[in-house]
Steps between C-alpha positions, in 0.01 A plus 500: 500500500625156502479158636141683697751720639395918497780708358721711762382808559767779461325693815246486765215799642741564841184390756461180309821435498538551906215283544678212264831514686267449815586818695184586577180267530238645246562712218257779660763531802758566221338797355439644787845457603659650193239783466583623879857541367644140723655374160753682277648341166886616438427781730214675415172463595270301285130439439341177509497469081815555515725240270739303656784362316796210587840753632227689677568599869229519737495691867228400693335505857298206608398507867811642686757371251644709222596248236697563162502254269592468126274361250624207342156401279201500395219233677252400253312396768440550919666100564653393852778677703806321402386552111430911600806517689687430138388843379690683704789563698546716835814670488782416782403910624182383616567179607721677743248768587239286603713229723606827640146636616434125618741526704433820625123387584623186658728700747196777565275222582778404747536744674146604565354475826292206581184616634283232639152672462309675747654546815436315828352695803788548672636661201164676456545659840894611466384692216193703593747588812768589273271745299330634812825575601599694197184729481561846577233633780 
């Protein structure tokens, strides 16, 4: 410890470190993630104790993304984004993976059908003929 600066810690409990790098919002929400098996650490699933260490690569899922990133540090505290960002790195895989699925959502939102609501009574009417018309007497 100098200069009022803490040493460096040499590793990080695996929830607190999720919530320093800012993946998810409280620290509770990372527990839960890693205990229902969202978060593995070089491949194998992990607790929330679990140590993490700098070289360390993390697979996680976080809403509908599956991101893998490497660890490149250790936070000694939960600062703003651009400072979390510096503790890791997402490998080019992922990067790829996820523009992917964006793109795929984009083009699914597309082509879905625009449905303006309920429909008007002239609408109304072509239907209840349409299923009269298909009941079998």
């Amino acid at each position: 410890m100098t200069d009022g600066q803490p040493a460096e810690q040499a590793a990080l409990r695996l929830d607190k470190w999720l919530w320093c790098a800012r993946f998810f919002r409280t620290r509770s929400l990372a527990t839960t993630a890693v205990s229902g098996g969202k978060v593995h650490v070089n491949g194998e699933r992990a607790k929330p104790s679990r140590p993490v260490r700098a070289g360390d690569q993390l697979e996680m899922s976080v809403g509908f993304d599956a991101i893998t990133v490497t660890v490149l540090g250790i936070p000694a505290r939960r600062g703003p984004a651009p400072e979390a960002r510096g503790f890791y790195e997402e490998t080019p895989g992922s990067v790829a993976r996820r523009e992917r699925m964006r793109e795929q959502h984009r083009l699914a939102s597309m082509a879905a059908p625009q449905t303006p609501g309920k429909p008007d009574k002239k609408t109304r009417r072509a239907l209840l003929k349409f299923h009269r018309e298909q009941k079998p007497d």
